[in-house]
C-alpha positions in Angstrom: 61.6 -120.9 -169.2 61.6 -118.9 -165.8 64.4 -120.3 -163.5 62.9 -121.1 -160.5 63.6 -119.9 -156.8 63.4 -121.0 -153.3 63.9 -118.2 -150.8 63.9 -118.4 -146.9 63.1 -115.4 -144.8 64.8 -115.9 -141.1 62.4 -113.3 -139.7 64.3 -111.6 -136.7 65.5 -115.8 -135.8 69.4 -116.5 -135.7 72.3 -114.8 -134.3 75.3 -114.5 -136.1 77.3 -117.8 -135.3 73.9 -119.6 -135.8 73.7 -117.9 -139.5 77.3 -118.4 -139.7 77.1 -122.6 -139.3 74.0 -122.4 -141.7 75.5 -121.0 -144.6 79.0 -123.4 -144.4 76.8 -126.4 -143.4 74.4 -125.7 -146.4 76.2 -124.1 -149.1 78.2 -126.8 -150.8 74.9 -129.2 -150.5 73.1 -127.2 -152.8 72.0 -127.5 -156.2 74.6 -125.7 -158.5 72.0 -124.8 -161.3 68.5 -124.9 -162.3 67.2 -122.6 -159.2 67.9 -119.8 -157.5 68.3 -120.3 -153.2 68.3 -117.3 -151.5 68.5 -116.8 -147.6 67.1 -113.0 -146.6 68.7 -112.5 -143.3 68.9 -109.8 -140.7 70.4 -106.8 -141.6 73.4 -107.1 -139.1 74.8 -110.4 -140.2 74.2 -110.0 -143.5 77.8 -109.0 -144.4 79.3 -112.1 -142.9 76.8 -114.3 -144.9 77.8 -112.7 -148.3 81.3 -113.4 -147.3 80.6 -117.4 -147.2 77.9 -117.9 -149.1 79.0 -119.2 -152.8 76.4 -120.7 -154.3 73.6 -119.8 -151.5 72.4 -116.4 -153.0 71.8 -113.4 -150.1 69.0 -110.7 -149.5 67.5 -108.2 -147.2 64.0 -108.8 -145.2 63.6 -104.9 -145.4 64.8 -101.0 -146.8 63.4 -98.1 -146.6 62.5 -95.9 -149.2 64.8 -93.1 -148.8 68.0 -92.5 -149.5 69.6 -91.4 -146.2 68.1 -88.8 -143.4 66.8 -89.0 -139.7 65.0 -92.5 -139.8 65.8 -94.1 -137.0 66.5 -98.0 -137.2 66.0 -97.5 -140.5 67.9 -99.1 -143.5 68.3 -97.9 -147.1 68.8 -99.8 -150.2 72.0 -98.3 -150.9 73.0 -99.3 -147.4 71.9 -103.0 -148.7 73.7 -102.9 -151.6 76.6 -101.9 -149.5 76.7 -105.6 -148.2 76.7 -107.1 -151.8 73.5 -108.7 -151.4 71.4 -109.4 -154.3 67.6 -109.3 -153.4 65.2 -107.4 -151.0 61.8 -108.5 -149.3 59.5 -105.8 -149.6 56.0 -105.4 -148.4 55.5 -108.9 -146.5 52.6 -109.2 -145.0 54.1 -108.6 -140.9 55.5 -105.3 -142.5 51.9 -104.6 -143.6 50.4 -105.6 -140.4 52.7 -104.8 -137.7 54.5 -101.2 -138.9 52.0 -100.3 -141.4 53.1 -100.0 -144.6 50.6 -98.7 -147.1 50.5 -100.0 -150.6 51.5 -96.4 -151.8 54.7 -97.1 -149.4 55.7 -100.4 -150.7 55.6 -98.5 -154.3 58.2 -96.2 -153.6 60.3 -99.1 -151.8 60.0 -100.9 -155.2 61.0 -98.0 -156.8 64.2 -97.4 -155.2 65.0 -100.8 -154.6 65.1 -101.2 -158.7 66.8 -98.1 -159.0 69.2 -99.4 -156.6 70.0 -102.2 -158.6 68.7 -104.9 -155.8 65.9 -107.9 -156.9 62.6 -107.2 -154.9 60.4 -109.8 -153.8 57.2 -108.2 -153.9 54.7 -109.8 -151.8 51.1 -109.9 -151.8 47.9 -111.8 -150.5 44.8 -111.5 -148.3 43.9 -112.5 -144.9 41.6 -115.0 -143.5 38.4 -112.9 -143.7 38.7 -111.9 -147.2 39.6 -115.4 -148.7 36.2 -116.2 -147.3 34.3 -113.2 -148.4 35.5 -114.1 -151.6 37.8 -111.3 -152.0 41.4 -113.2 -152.8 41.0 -111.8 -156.5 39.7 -108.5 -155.8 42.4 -107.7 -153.0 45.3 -109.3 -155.1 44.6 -106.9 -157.9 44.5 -103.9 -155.7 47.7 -104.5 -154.5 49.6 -105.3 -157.7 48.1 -102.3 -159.3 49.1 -100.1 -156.0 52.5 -101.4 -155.9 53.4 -101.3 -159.7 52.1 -97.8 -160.5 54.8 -95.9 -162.4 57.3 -99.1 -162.4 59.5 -100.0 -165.2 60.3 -103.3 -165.6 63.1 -103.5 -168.0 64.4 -106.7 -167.1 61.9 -109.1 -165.6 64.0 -111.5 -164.3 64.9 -108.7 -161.9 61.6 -108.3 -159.8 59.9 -111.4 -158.2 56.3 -111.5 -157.0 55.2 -113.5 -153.8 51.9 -114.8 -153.4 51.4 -115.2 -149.4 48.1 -116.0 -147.8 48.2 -114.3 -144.8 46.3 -117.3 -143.2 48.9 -119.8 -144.2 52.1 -117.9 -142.4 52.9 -119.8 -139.4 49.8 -121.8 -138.7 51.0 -124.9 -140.5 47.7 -124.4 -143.2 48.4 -124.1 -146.8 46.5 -123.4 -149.6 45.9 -126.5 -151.8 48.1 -126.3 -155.0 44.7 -125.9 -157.0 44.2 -122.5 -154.8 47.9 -121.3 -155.0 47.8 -122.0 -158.2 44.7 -119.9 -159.0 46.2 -117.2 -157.3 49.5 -116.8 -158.9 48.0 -117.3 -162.4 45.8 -114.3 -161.8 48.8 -112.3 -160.3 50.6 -113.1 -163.6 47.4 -111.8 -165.9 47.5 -108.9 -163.8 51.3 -108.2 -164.7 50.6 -109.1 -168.2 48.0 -106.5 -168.1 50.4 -104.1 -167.0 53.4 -105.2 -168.9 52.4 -107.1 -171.7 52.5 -111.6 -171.7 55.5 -111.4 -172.7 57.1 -109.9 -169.7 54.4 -111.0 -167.5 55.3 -114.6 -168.6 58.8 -114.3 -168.1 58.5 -112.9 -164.2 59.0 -115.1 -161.3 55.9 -116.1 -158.8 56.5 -117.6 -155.7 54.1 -119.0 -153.2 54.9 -118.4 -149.6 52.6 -120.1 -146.9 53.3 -122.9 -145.0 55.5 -124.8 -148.3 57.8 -127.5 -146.7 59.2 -130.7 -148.4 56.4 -132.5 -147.6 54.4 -130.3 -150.2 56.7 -128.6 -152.3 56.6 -130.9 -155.0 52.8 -130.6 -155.9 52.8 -126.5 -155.3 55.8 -126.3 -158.2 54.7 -128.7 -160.1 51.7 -126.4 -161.3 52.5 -123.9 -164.0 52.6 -120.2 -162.3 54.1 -121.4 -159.5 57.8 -120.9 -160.0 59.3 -121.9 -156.1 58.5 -120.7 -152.5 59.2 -118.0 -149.9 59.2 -119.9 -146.9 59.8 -119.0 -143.3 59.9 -121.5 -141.0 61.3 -124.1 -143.1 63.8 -122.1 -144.0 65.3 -122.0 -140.6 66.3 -126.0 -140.5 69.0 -127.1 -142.6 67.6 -130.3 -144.1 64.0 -128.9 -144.8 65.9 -125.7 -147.0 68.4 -128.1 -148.8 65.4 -130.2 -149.9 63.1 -127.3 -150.9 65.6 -126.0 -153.0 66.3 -129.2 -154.5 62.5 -129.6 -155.3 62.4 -126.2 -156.8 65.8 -127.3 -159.3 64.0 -130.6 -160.4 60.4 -128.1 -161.9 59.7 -129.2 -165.0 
């Protein structure tokens, strides 16, 4: 039985007080088992959120895939890991878009975040024009294969994959739970073909586009769906504590 998992991404949204009366207003209204809730934060308060965050579980929106050198604004994992946080997006779709990163890129980031000891959250999904070309399938699997090449998954409750469709971040559209559904369950043969069902079956797939409580019930109740990465929602108190709570009652 996969455990399942709601985690926000803040996005650059929340200064440190605001983060700070999130995490003390939230974190005791949480469920105690049968999910994972994770908050992945900016980088520079994400120190003070480890420090208050007990059940409320913290990760990184970003790293880069080296180890130290003249980068710039960059982060490493080792710097991430330096904060005590336990997960790291990696590849979301703004990263792709807006700075980007190459398939080949988000490979090595996988890499060295496993390496690292850090939980990626590896996300994937096609835009508007492909989903109507008819390309969902064949763009998923070029990713997956692009960013797995040469990973070991020893522990597969370590890496989590995302399913976002880039048309359903931010624009309040969602794919039905039919669609998402479709989606993740072909992720997961991918992984299977990669890993074997047995490890494929025990990984984690999240749907991130556009989930709030008024849908979050249908999108986990199918099977490959195992909780959200949400954004917006994820920035309001009440709309997290009830996602997560959705995500603990899965059956």
């Amino acid at each position: 039985m996969r455990k399942p998992m709601l985690a926000g991404n803040w996005k650059m949204n929340n200064t440190r007080d605001d983060a700070i009366h999130f995490v003390l207003n939230v974190d005791s209204k949480l469920p105690t088992s049968g999910v994972d809730c994770v908050i992945c934060a900016p980088a520079i308060i994400l120190r003070d959120l480890v420090k208050r965050a007990e059940v409320l579980k913290i990760g990184g929106q970003n790293m880069n895939e080296n180890d130290y050198g003249a980068y710039t604004g960059e982060i490493s994992a080792f710097m991430l890991k330096d904060t005590k946080v336990d997960y790291v997006i990696i590849g979301h779709s703004e990263r792709r878009a807006y700075y980007n990163e190459t398939d080949e890129k988000i490979n090595a980031k996988i890499k060295k975040a496993l390496e690292t000891e850090l939980k990626p959250i590896v996300c994937v999904g096609e835009n508007l024009a492909e989903r109507e070309d008819g390309l969902t399938n064949a763009i998923l699997e070029l990713q997956i294969v692009k960013a797995f090449r040469g990973v070991t998954i020893d522990n597969p409750d370590n890496i989590i994959v995302a399913y976002e469709p880039i048309w359903a971040i931010g624009t309040g559209k969602s794919a039905s739970s039919q669609e998402a559904e479709d989606a993740c369950k072909f992720i997961r043969s991918l992984l299977a073909k990669n890993y074997g069902a047995e490890i494929a079956d025990r990984m984690r797939i999240l749907y991130g586009g556009s989930m709030k409580p008024s849908n979050v019930k249908e999108l986990v109740s199918q099977p490959d769906i195992d909780g959200g990465l949400v954004g917006g929602a994820s920035l309001d108190e009440e709309s997290f504590i009830a996602l997560c709570k959705a995500c603990a009652e899965k059956k």
